[in-house]
C-alpha positions as CSV (number, residue, x, y, z in Angstrom):
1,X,0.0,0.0,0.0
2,X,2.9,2.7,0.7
3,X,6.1,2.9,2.7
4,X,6.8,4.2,5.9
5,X,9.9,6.4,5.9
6,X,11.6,7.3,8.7
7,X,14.4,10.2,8.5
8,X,17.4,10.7,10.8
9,X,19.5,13.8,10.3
10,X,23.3,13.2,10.7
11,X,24.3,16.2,10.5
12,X,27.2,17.3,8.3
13,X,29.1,14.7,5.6
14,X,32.3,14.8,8.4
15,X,29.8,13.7,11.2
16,X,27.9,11.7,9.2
17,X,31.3,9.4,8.4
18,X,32.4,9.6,11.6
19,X,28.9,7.6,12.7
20,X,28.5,5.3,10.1
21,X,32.7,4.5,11.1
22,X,31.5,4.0,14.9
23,X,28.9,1.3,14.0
24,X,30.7,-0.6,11.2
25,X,34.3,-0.1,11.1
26,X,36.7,3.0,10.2
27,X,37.5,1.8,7.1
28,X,33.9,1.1,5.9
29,X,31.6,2.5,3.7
30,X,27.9,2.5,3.6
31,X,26.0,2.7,0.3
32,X,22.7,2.8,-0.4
33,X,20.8,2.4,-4.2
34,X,18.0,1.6,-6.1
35,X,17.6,-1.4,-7.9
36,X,18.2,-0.1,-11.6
37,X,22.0,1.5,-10.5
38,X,21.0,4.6,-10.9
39,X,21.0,6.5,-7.8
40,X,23.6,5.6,-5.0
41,X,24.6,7.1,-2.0
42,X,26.8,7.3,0.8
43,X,24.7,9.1,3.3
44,X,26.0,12.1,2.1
45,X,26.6,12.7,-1.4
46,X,25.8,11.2,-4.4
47,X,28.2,8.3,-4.6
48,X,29.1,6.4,-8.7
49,X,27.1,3.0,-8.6
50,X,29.2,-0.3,-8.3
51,X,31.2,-1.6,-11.2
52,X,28.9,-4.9,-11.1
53,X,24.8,-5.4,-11.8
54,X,22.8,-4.4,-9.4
55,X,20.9,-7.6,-10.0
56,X,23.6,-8.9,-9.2
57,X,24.1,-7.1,-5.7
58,X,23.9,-10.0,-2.9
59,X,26.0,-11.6,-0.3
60,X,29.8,-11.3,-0.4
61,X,31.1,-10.1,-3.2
62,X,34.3,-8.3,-4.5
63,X,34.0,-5.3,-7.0
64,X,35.3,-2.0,-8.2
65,X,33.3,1.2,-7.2
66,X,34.7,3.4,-10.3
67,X,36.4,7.1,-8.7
68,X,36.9,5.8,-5.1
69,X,39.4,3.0,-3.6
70,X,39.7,0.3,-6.0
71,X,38.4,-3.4,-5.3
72,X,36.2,-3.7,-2.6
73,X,34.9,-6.5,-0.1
74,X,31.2,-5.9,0.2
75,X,28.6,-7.4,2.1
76,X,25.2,-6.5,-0.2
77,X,21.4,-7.3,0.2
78,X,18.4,-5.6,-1.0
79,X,15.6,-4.0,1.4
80,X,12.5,-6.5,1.6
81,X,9.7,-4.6,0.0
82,X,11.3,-1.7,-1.7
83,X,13.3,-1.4,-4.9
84,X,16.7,-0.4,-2.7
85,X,19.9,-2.0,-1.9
86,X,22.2,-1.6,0.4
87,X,26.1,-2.3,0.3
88,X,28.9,-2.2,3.1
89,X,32.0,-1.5,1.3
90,X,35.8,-2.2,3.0
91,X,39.1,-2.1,0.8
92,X,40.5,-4.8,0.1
93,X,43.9,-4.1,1.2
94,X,42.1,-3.1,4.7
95,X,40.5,-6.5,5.2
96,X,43.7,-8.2,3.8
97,X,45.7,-5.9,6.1
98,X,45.2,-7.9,9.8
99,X,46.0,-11.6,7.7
100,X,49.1,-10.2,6.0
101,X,50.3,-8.4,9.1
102,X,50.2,-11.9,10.8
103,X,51.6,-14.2,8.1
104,X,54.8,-11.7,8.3
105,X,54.8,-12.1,11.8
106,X,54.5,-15.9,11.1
107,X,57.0,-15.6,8.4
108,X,59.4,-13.5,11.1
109,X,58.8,-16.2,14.4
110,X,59.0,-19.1,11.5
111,X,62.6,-17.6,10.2
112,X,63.4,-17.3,14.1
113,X,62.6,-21.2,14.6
114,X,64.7,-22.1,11.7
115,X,67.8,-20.0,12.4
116,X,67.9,-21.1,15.9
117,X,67.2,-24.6,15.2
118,X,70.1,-24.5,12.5
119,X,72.6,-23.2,15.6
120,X,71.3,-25.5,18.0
121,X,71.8,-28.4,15.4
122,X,75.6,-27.2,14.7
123,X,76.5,-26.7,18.4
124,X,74.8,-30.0,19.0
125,X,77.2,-31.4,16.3
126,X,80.1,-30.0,17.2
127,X,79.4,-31.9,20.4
128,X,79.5,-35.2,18.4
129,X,81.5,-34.4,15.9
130,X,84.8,-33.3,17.3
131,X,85.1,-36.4,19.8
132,X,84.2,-38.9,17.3
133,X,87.3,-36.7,15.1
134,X,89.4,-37.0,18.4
135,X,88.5,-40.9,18.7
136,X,89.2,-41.0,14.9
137,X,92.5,-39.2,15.1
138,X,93.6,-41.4,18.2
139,X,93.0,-44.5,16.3
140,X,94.5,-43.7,12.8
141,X,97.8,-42.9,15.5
142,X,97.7,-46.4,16.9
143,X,97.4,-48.2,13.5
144,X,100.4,-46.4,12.5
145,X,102.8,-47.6,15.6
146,X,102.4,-44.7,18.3
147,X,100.9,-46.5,21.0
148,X,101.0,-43.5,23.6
149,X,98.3,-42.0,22.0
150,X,95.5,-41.0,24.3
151,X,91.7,-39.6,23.7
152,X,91.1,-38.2,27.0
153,X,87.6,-37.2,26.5
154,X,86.1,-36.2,30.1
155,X,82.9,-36.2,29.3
156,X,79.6,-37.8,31.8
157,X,77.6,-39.5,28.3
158,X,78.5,-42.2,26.1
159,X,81.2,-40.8,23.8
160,X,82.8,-40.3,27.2
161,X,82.8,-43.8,28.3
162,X,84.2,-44.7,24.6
163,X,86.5,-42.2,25.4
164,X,87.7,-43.9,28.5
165,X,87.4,-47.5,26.7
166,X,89.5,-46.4,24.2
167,X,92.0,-45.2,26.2
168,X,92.3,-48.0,28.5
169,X,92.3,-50.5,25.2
170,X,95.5,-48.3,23.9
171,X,97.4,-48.6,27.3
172,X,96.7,-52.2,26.8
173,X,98.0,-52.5,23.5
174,X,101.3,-50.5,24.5
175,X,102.1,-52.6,27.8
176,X,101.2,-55.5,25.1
177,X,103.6,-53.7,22.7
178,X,106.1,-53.8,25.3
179,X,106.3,-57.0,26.4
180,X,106.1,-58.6,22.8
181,X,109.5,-56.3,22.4
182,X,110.6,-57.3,25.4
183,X,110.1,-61.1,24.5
184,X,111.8,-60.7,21.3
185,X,114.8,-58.6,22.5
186,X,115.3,-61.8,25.2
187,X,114.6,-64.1,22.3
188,X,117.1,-62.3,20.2
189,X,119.3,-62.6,22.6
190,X,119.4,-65.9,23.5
191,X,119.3,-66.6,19.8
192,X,122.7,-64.4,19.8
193,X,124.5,-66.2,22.6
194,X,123.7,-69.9,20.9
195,X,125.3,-69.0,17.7
């Protein structure tokens, strides 16, 4: 039968932004149109109708509004009973801004993780690593005839106790050394004084 209007002054554009920012968002826009496109606005001015149908218009949705801030994430839906729409417009960069904001932060604590994990994992190697060279070294010495050789690792874990195993096994491979020269320096000679 007709439509019941009801009319709320906001005052000026400046205060008018300001009120529409308090209940949706500082970077939001509200816009209001009719269903053919041809009249939009934001509450105060006549704003250029979205780059898209207003058929179209409904749900979320991402579209230009030509002569304001590029693509926009709106949320639109038409007024039940009358031939207007409404849409409430954000930037895309402003909605994208919190979820890139934390993947750099991710990025940062995730490069943090990995650099420390990469000097842990090298100290923690060196703690291997240069006993097992030591043991290695020690060995290679004892093949090639020095029997004193000694690891001397003092160290409460197990390449500690190999340490110590190694070192009593090369004491007793010199006193073994020694007494096989010993035996065959009194072999000798007796061989010597039988000739």
């Amino acid at each position: 039968a007709g439509y019941l209007i009801q009319w709320r002054r906001l005052g000026t554009a400046t205060m008018a932004m300001e009120q529409t920012g308090r209940i949706i968002g500082s970077e939001a826009e509200l816009y209001f149109g009719n269903a053919d496109g041809s009249l939009w606005t934001n509450l105060t001015s006549v704003a250029p109708a979205p780059s898209i149908e207003a058929s179209k218009l409904g749900g979320i949705l991402t579209f230009t509004r030509p002569g304001t801030r590029g693509v926009v994430l709106a949320a639109a839906a038409s007024i039940p009973g009358t031939p207007w729409l409404f849409t409430i417009e954000f930037p895309t960069r402003a909605v994208l801004a919190p979820a890139d904001a934390f993947l750099r932060k991710m990025a940062g604590i995730a490069l943090l993780c990995v650099t420390l994990g990469l000097v842990a994992a090298w100290l923690l190697s060196r703690q291997i690593v240069l006993p097992l060279r030591r043991l290695t070294d020690a060995s290679d010495a004892i093949a090639a005839g020095d029997a004193s050789r000694r690891v001397q690792l003092t160290r409460a874990d197990e390449l500690g106790r190999l340490g110590e195993s190694f070192d009593v096994m090369a004491g007793q491979v010199q006193e073994s050394r020694i007494r096989l020269d010993e035996k065959v320096a009194a072999r000798t000679k007796e061989l010597n004084q039988t000739l």
